[in-house]
Biopython code that builds the backbone (N, CA, C, O; Angstrom):
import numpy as np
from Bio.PDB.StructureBuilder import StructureBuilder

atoms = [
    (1, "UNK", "N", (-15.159, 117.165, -19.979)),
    (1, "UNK", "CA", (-13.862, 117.024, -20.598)),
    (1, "UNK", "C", (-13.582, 115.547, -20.839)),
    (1, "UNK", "O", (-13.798, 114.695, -19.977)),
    (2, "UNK", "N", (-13.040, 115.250, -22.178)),
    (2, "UNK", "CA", (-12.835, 114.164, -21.964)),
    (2, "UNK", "C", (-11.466, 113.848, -23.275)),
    (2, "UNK", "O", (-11.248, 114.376, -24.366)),
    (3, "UNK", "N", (-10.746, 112.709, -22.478)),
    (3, "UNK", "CA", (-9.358, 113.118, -23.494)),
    (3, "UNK", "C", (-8.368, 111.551, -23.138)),
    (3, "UNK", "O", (-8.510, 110.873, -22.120)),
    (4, "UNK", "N", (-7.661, 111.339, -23.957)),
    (4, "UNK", "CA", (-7.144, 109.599, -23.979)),
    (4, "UNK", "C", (-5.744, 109.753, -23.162)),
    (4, "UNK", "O", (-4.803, 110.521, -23.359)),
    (5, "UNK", "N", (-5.917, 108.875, -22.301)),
    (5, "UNK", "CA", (-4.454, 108.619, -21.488)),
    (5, "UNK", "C", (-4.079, 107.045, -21.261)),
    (5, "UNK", "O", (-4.782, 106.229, -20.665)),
    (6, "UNK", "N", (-2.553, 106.756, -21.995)),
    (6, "UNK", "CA", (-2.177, 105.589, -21.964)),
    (6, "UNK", "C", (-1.504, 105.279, -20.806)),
    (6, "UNK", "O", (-0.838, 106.150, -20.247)),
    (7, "UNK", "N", (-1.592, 104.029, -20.310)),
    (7, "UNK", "CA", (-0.924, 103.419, -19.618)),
    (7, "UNK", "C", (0.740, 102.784, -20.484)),
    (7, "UNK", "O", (0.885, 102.218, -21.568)),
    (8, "UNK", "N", (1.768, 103.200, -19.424)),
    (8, "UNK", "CA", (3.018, 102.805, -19.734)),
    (8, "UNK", "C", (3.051, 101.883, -19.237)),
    (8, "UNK", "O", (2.104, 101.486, -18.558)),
    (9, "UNK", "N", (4.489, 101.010, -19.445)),
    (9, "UNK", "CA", (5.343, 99.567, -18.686)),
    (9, "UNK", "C", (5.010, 99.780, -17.510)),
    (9, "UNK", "O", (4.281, 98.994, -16.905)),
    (10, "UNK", "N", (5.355, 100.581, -17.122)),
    (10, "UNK", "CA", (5.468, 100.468, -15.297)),
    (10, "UNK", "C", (4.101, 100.839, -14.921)),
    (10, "UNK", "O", (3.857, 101.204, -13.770)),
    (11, "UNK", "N", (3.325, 100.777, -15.693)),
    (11, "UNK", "CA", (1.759, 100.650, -15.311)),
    (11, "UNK", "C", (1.260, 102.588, -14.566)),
    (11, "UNK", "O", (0.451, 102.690, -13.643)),
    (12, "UNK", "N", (1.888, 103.750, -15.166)),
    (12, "UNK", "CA", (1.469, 104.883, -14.956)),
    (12, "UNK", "C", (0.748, 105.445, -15.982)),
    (12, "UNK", "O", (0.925, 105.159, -17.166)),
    (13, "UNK", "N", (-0.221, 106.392, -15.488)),
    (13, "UNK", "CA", (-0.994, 107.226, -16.485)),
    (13, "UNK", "C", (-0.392, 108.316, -16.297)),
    (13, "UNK", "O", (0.349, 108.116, -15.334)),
    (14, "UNK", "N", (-0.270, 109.394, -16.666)),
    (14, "UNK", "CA", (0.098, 110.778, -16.617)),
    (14, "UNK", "C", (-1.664, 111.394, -17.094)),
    (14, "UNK", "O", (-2.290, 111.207, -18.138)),
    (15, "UNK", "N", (-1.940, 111.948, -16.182)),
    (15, "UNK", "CA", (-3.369, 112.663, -15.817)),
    (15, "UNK", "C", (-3.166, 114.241, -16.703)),
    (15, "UNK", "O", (-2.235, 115.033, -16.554)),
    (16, "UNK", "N", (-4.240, 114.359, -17.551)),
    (16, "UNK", "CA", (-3.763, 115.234, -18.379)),
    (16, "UNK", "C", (-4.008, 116.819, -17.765)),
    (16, "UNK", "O", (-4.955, 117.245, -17.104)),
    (17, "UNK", "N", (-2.679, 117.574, -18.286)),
    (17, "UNK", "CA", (-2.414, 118.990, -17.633)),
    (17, "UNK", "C", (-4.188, 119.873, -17.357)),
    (17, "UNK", "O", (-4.485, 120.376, -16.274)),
    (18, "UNK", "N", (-4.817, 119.872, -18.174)),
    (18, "UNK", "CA", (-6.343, 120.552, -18.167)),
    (18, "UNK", "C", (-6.829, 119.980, -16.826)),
    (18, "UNK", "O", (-6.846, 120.658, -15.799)),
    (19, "UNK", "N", (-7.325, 118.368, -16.905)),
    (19, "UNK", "CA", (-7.760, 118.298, -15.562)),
    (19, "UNK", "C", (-7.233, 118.193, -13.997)),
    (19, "UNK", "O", (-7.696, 117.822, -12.919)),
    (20, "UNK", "N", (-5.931, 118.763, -14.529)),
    (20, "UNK", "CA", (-4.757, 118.357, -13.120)),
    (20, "UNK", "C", (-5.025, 120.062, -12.487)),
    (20, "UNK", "O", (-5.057, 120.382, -11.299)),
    (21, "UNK", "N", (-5.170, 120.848, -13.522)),
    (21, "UNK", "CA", (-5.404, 122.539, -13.300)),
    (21, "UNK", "C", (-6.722, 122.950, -12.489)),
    (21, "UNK", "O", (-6.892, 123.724, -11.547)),
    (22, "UNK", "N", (-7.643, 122.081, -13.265)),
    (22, "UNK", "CA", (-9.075, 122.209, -12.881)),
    (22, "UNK", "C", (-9.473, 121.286, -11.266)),
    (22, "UNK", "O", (-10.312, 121.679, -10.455)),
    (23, "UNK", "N", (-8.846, 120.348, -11.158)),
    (23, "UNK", "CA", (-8.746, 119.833, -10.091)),
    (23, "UNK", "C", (-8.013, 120.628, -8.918)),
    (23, "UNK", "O", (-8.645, 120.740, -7.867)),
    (24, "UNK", "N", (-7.092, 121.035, -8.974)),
    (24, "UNK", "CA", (-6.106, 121.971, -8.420)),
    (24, "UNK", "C", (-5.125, 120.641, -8.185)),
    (24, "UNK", "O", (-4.866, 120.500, -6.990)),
    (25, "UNK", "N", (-4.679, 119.899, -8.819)),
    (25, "UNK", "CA", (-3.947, 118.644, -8.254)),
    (25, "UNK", "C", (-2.197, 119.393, -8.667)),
    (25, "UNK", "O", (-1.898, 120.131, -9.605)),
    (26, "UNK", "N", (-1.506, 118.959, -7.792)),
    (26, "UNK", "CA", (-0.231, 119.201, -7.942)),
    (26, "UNK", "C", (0.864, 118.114, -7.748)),
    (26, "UNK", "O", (0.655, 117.086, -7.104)),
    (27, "UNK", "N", (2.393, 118.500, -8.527)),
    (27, "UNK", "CA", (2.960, 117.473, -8.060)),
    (27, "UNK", "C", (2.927, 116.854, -6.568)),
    (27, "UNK", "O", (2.570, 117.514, -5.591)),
    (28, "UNK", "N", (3.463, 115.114, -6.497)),
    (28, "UNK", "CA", (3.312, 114.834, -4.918)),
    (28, "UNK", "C", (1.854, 114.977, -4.230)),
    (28, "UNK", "O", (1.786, 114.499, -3.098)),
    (29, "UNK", "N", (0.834, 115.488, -4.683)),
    (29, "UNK", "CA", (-0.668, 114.904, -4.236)),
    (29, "UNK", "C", (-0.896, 113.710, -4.047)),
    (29, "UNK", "O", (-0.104, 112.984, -4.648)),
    (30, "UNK", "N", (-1.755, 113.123, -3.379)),
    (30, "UNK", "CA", (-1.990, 111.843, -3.026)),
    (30, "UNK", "C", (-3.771, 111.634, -3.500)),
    (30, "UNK", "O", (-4.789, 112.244, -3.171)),
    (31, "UNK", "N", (-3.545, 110.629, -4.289)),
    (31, "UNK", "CA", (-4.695, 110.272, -4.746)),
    (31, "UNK", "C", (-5.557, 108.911, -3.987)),
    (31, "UNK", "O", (-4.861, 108.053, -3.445)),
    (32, "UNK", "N", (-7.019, 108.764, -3.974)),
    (32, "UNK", "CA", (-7.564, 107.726, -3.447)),
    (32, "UNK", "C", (-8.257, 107.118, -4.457)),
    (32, "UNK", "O", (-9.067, 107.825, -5.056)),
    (33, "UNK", "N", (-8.073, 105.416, -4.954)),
    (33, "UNK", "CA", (-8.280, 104.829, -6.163)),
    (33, "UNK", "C", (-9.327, 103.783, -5.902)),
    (33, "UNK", "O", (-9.096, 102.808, -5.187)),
    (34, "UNK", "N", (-10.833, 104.062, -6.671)),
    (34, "UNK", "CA", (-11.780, 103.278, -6.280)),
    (34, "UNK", "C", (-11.942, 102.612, -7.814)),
    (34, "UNK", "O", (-11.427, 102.986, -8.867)),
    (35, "UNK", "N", (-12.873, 101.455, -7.545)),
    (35, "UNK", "CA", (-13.312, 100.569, -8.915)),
    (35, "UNK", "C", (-14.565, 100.342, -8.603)),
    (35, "UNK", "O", (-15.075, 100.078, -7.514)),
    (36, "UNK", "N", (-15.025, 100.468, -9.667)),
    (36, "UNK", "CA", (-16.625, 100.463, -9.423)),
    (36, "UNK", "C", (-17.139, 100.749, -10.958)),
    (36, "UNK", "O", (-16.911, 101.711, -11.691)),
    (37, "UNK", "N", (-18.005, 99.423, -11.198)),
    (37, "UNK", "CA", (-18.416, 98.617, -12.314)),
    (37, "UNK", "C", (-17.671, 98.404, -13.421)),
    (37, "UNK", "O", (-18.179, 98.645, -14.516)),
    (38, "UNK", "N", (-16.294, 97.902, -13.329)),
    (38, "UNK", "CA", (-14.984, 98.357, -14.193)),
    (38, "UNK", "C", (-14.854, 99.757, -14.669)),
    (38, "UNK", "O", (-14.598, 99.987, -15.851)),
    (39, "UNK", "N", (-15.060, 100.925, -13.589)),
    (39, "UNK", "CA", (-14.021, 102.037, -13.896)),
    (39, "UNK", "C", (-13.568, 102.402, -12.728)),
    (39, "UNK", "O", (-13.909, 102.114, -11.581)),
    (40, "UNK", "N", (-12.389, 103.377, -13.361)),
    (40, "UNK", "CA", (-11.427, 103.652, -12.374)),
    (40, "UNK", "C", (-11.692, 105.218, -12.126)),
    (40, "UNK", "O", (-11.812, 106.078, -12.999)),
    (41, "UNK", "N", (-11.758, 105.392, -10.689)),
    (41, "UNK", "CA", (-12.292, 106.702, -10.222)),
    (41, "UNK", "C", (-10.955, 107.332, -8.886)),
    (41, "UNK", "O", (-10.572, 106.813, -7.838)),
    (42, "UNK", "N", (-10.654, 108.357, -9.429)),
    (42, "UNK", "CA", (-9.864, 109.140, -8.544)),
    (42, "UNK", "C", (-10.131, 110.020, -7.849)),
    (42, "UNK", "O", (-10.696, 110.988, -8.357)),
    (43, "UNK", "N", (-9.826, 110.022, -6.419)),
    (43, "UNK", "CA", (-10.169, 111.338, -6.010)),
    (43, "UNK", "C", (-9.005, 111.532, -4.725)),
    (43, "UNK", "O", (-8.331, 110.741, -4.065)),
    (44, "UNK", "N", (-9.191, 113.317, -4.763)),
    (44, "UNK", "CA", (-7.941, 113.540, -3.841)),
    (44, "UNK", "C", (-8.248, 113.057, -2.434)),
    (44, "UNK", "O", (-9.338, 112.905, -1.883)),
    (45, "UNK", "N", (-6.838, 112.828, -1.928)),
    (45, "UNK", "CA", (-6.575, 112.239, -0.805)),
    (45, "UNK", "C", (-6.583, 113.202, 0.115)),
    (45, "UNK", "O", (-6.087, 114.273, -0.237)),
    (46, "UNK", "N", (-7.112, 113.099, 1.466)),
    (46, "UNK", "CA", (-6.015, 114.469, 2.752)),
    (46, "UNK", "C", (-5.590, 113.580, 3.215)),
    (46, "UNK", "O", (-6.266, 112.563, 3.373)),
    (47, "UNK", "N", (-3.816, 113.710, 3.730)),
    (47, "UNK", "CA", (-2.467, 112.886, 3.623)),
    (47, "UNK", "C", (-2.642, 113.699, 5.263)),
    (47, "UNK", "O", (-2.994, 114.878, 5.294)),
    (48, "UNK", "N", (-2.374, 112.973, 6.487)),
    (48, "UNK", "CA", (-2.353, 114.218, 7.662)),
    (48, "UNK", "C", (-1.096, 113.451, 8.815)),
    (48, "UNK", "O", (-1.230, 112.525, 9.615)),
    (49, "UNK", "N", (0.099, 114.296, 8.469)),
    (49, "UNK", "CA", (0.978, 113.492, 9.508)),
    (49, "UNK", "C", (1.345, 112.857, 10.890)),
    (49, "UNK", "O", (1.543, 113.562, 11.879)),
    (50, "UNK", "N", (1.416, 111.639, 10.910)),
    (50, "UNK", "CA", (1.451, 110.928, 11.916)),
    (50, "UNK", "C", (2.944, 111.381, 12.805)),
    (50, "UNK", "O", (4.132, 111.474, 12.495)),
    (51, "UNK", "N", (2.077, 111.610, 14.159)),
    (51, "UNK", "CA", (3.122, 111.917, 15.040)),
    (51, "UNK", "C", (3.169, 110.842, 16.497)),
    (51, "UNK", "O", (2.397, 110.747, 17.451)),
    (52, "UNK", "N", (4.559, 110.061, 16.119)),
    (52, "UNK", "CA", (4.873, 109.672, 17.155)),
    (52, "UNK", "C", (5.291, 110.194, 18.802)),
    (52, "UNK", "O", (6.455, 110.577, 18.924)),
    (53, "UNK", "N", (4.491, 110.224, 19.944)),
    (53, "UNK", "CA", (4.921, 110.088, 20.991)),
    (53, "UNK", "C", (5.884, 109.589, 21.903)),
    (53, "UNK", "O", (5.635, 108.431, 22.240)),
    (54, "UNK", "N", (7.276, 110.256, 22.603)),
    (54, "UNK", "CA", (7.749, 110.143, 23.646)),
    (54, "UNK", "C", (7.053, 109.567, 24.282)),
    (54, "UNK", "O", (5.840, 109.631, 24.083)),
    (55, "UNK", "N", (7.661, 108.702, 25.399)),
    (55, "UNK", "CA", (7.426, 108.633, 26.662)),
    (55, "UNK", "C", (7.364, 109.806, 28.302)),
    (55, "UNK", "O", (6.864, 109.692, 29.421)),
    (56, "UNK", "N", (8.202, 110.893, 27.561)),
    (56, "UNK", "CA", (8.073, 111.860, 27.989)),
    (56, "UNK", "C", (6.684, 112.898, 27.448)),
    (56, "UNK", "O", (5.843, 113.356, 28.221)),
    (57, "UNK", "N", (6.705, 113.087, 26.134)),
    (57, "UNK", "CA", (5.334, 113.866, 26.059)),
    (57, "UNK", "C", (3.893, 112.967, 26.287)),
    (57, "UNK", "O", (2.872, 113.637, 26.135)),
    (58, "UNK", "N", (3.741, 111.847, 26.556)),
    (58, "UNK", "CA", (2.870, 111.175, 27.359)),
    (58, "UNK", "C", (2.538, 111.449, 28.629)),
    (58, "UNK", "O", (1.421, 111.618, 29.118)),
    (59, "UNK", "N", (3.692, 111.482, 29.165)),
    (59, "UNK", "CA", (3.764, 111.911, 30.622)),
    (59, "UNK", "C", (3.279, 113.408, 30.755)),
    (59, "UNK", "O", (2.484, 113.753, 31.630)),
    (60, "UNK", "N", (3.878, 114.373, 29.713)),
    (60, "UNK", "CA", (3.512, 115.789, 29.815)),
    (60, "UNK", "C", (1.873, 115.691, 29.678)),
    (60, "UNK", "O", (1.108, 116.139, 30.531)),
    (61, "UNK", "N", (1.403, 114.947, 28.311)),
    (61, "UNK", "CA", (-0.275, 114.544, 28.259)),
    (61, "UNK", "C", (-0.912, 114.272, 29.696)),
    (61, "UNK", "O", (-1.881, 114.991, 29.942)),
    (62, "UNK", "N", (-0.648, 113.622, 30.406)),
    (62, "UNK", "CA", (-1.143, 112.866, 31.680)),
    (62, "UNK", "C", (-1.218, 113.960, 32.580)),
    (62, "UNK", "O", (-2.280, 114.217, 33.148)),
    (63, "UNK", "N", (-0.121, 114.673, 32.775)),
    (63, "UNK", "CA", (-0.355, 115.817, 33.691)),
    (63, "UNK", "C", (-0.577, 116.669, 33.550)),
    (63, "UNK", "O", (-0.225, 117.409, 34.469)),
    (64, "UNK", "N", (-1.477, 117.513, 32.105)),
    (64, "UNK", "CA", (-1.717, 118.469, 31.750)),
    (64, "UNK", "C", (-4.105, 117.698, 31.953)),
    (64, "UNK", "O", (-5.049, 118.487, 31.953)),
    (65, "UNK", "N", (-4.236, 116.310, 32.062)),
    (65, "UNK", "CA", (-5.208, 115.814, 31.405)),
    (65, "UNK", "C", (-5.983, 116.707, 32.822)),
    (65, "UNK", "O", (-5.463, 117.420, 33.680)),
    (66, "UNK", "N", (-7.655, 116.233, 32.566)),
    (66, "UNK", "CA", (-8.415, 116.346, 33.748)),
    (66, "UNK", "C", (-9.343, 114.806, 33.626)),
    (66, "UNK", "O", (-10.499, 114.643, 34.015)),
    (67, "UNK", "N", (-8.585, 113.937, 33.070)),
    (67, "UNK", "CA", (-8.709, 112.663, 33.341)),
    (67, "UNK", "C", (-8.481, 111.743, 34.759)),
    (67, "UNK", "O", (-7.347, 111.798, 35.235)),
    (68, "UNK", "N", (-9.090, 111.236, 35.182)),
    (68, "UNK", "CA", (-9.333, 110.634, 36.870)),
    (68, "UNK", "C", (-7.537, 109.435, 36.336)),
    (68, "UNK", "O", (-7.470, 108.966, 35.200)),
    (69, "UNK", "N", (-6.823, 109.283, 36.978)),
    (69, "UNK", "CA", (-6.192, 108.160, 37.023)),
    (69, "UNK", "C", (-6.169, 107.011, 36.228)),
    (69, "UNK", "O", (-5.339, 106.692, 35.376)),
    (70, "UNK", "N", (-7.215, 106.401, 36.617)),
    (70, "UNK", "CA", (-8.014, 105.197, 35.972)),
    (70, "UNK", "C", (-8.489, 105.820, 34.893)),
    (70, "UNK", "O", (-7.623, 105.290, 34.197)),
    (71, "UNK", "N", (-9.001, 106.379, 34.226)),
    (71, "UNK", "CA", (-9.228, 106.723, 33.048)),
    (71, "UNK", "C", (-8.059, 107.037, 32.190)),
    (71, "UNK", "O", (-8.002, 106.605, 31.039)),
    (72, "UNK", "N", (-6.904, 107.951, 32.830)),
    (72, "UNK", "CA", (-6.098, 107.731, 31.699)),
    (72, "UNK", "C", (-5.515, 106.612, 31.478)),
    (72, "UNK", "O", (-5.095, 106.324, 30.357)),
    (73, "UNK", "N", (-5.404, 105.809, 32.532)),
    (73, "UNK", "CA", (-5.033, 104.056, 31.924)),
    (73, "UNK", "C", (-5.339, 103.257, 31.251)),
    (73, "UNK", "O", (-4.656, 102.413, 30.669)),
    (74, "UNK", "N", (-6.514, 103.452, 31.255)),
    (74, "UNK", "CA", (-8.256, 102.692, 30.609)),
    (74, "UNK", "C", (-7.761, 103.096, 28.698)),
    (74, "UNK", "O", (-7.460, 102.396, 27.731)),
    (75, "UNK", "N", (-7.918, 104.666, 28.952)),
    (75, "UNK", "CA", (-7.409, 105.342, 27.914)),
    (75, "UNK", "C", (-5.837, 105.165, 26.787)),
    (75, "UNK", "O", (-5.796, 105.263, 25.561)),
    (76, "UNK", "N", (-4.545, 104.847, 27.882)),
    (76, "UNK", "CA", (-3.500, 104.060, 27.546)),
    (76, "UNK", "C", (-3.391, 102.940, 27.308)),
    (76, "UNK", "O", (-2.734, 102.529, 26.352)),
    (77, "UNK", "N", (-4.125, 102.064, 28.276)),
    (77, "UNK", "CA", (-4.461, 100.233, 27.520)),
    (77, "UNK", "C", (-4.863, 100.522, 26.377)),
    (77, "UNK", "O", (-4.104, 100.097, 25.505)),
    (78, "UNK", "N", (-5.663, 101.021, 26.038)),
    (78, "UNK", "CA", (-7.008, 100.703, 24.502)),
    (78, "UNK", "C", (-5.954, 101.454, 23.604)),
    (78, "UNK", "O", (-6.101, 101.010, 22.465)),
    (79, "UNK", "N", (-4.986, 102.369, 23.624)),
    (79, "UNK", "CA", (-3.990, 103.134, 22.679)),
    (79, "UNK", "C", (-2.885, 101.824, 22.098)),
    (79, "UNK", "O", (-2.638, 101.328, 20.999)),
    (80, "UNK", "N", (-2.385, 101.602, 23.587)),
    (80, "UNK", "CA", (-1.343, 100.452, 22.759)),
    (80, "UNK", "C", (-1.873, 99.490, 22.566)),
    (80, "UNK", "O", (-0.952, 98.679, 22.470)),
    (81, "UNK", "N", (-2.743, 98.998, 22.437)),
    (81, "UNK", "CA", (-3.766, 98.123, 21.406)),
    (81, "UNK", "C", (-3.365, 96.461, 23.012)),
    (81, "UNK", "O", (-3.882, 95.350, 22.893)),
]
sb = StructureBuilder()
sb.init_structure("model")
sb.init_model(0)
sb.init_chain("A")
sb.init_seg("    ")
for serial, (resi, resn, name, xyz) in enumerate(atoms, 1):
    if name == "N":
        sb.init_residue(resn, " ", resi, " ")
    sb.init_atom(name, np.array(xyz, "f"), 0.0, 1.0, " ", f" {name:<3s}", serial, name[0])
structure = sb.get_structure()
């Protein structure tokens, strides 16, 4: 397939309906944008939500672990960087 898509002002393409179908791409998809030998190559993203931890469900982690003590510390130093 092959078919012309302009770039607007605000620097968007609109990806044409045929290969958005054939891709299965939908609104709000997240795309990953490579360059390579001056072209531009898209491919879908997996987007996977980041979940912040309590200090309480840490604690629930710790006492559910079969981690020695020292290991889950070892394990908590190297987390909070």
């Amino acid at each position: 397939m092959e078919t012309i898509a302009q770039i607007s002002t605000r620097g968007q393409i609109t990806l044409p309906a045929d290969a958005r179908k054939q891709l299965g791409l939908k609104p709000g998809d997240t795309l990953l944008v490579h360059l390579e030998g001056g072209r531009i190559i898209l491919d879908p993203a997996v987007v996977l939500p980041v979940e912040s931890y309590t200090e309480e469900r840490i604690a629930e982690f710790a006492e559910q672990s079969t981690m020695t003590p020292a290991e889950l510390e070892e394990a908590r130093r190297r987390w909070e960087g």
